[in-house]
Structures are given as C-alpha cells and as structure tokens.
C-alpha positions in Angstrom: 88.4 -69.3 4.7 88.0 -67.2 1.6 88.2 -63.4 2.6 84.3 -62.2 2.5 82.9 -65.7 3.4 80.6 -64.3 5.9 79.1 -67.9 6.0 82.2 -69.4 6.4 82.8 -67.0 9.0 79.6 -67.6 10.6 80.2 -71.7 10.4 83.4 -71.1 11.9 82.7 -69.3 15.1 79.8 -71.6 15.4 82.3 -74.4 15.4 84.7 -72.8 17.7 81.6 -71.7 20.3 79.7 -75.1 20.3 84.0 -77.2 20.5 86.1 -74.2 22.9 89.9 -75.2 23.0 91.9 -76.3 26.2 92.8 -72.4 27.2 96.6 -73.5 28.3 97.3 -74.9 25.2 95.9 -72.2 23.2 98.1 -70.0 25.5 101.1 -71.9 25.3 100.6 -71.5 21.7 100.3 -67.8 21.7 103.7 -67.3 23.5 105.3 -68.2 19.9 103.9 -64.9 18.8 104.7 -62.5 21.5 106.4 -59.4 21.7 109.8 -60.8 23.6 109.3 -64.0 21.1 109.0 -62.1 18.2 112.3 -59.4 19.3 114.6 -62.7 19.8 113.7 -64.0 15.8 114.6 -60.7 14.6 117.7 -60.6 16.5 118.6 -63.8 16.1 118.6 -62.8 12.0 120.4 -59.5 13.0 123.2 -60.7 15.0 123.3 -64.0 13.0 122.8 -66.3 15.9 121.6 -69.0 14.0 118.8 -70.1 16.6 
C-alpha cells in the first residue's frame, strides 16, 4: 500500500479485522524473522556456511 494511503490503511485493517489469520501459522511464520533466525543468516554469510 502506497506510504500515506490512510484509506488504504483503513481498508486494510478493516480486511484483516472482519478475515483474522490462523494464529499458528502466522506464528510459525514469524519465527523466519526472529532474533536466533536472523543471527544464523548473518553467520551463515560470515563463516561462509553456505546454508
């Protein structure tokens, strides 16, 4: 959504309110972006692990 869209910001929520997401997957997803996710990608480029 275009940055200052307040009513595409409004029209998401809305969305996302009236259609909520299955919590475990939107968890499961969220582990890709944690902290001890995050510190293995950088060290894998560090070290050169190639994972």
């Amino acid at each position: 959504m275009p940055v200052g869209d307040d009513a595409a910001m409004a029209r998401a929520l809305s969305e996302t309110l009236d259609d909520p997401r299955d919590p475990g997957r939107l968890q499961e997803r969220a582990r890709a972006f944690s902290l001890d996710a995050a510190v293995d990608r950088y060290l894998d480029l560090l070290l050169d692990r190639g994972s």
